[in-house]
N, C-alpha and C positions, 0 to 999 in steps of 0.2 A: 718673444717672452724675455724678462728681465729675467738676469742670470743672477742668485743671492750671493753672488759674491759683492752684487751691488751693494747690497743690505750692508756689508761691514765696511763697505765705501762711505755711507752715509753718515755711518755710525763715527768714521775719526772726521768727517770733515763736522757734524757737529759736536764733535769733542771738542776741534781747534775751536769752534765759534763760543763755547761755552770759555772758553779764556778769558774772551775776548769782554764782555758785559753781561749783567744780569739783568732781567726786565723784570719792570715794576708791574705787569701788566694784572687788575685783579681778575681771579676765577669768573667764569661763567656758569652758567645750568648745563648741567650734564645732558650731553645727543648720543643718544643708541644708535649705532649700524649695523645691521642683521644682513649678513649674507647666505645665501644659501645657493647648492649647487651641486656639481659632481667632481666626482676626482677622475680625471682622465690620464695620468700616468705617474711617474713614480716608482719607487721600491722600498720596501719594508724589507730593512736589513737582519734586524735584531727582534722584530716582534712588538716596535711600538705600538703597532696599528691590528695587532694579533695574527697578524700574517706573515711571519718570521718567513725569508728567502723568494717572496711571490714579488713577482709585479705586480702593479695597482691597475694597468689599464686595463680596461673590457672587464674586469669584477663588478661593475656595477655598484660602485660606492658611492658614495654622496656626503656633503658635510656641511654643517651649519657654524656657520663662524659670530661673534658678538664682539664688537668694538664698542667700546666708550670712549669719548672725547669730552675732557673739561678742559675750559684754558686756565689753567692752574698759575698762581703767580711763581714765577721763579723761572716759566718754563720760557723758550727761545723763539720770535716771533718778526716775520718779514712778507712784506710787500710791497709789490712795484706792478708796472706794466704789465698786464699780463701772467702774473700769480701772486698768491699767498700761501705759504705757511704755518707751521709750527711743528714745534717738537722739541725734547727735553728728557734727561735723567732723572730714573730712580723717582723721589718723590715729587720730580718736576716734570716727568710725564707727561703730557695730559692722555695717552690712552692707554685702555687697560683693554685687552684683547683674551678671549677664551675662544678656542674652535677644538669641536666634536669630531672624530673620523671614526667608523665602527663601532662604537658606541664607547671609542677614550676620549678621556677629554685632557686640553692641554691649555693653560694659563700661560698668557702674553703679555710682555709690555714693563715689564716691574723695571726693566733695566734701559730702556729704550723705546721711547715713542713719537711718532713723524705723521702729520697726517699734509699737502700740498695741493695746490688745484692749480691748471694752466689751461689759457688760450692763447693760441696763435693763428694770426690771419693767415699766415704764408708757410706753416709750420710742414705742407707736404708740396710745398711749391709757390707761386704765385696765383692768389687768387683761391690757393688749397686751404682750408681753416681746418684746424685739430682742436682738440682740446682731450683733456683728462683728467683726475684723483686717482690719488696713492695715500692708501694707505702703509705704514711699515711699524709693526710691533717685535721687542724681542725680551727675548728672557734670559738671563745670563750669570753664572755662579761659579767662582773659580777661588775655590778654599782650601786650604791645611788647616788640620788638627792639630795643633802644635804639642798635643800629648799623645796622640797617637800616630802621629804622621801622614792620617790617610789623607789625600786630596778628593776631592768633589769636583767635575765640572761638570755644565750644564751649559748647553748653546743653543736655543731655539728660536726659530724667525719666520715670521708671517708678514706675508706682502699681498697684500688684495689692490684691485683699482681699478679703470675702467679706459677706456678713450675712443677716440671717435674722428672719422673725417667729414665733413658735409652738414654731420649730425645734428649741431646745435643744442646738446642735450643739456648743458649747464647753463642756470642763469644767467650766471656771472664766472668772473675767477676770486670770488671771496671765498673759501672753502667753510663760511657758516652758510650756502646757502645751499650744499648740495643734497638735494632731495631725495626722497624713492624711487627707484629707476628698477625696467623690466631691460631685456635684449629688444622689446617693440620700441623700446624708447631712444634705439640707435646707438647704443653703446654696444661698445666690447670690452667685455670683463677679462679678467684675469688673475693669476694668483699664484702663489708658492707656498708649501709648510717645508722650512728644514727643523730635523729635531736631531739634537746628538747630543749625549752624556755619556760620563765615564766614572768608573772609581779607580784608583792608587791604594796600594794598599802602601805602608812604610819602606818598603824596599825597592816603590814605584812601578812595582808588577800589576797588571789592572787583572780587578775581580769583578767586575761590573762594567756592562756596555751596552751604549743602546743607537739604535742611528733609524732613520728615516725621512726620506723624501716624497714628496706629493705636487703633481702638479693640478691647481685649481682651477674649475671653470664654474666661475658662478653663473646663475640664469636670472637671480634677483638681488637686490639691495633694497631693505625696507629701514626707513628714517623715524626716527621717536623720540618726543623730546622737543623741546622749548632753546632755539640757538639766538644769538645775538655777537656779535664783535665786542672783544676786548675794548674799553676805554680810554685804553693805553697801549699805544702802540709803537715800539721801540724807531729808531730813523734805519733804514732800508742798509745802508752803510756800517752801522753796528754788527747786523748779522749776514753779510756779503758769503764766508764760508759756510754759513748753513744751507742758503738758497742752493751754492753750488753741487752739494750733494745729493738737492732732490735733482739739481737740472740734468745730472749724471743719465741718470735716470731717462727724465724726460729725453735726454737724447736718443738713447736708447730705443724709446719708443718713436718717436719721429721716423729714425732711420727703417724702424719695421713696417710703419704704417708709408714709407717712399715705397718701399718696394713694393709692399700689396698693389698700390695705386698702380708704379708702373707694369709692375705684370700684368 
């Protein structure tokens, strides 16, 4: 399981990359990702999830998460051998994320959104093929009132995706082509929600707090929507530190899916 610390690993390597060039690439038709699934562990610190001090595993919860994906211009785009991405700031975006848990719901994405897709022939060995999708959305709000003092934060991060050895479940590694998939369809899903917010009152005393963890196991992913590639597509060498952020990642997953194979 990728640990969300990845997530704000992601977030400064495409910060550096956003320095670096802006692409001209124009939007495309908006694609829905619908996940759905259960939550298998976790804690609910504060009662985001209405379960103030409980653990989340064996409750029997479940959540339906919604991704959108436009390739928006402005937002940051690569590929090479063996993957594609994108991902991009605020109003360069391109996804906007909501997922339900207990019947709250929680808005993703406004501040941060990444969606990536990889294969590797050799990626659990020689002769071993992997592949995978990552999704990563976040939400993010760190303010003063300069009349009242109080500060605002808000830090929320959703990571859904999938991977596979043997599997062959992705078309391609274009990430416009990745379809409806069940767990029959040889994937293995996976997922994370962090949520934490805070309030400051002027003397920096906190009046407000809120924290929770989830970890996600989805059992489907349904696709909607009309996808095509960008017509404009930045040189691979432009956005080098963005790629490195999701590969972080993918390593991550590699090294999980060696061990399963060799146990």
């Amino acid at each position: 399981m990728i640990h969300l610390g990845t997530l704000r690993r992601r977030a400064i390597a495409l910060g550096a990359t956003a320095l670096l060039a802006a692409s001209a690439a124009p939007a495309s038709a908006a694609v829905t990702y619908v996940f759905k699934g259960a939550i298998t562990g976790g804690y609910d610190e504060t009662g985001v999830f209405r379960l103030a001090g409980q653990e989340l595993e064996g409750l029997g919860l479940t959540f339906t998460a919604t991704i959108v994906r436009e390739d928006v211009a402005g937002a940051f785009y690569d590929s090479g051998p063996g993957y594609s991405a994108v991902g991009g700031f605020g109003n360069k975006s391109p996804l906007q994320a909501t997922i339900t848990v207990n019947g709250q719901s929680f808005e993703l994405g406004s501040y941060l959104g990444q969606q990536g897709q990889y294969e590797d022939a050799n990626g659990c060995g020689p002769g071993c093929g992997t592949e995978q999708f990552i999704f990563n959305a976040q939400a993010r709000q760190d303010t003063t009132d300069p009349v009242s003092g109080v500060t605002n934060f808000l830090n929320n991060g959703l990571l859904l995706g999938g991977n596979g050895v043997y599997t062959d479940f992705l078309p391609s590694t274009d990430y416009h082509t990745l379809g409806s998939l069940t767990g029959a369809d040889g994937v293995d899903f996976f997922g994370e929600l962090f949520l934490e917010s805070y309030t400051l009152d002027s003397s920096g005393a906190r009046t407000a707090y809120g924290r929770g963890v989830a970890t996600l196991k989805p059992i489907s992913m349904t696709v909607s929507g009309f996808d095509t590639p960008p017509a404009a597509v930045p040189e691979p060498a432009s956005w080098a530190l963005m790629i490195l952020g999701f590969g972080s990642a993918g390593a991550m997953l590699r090294r999980r899916r060696l061990a399963v194979v060799r146990a």
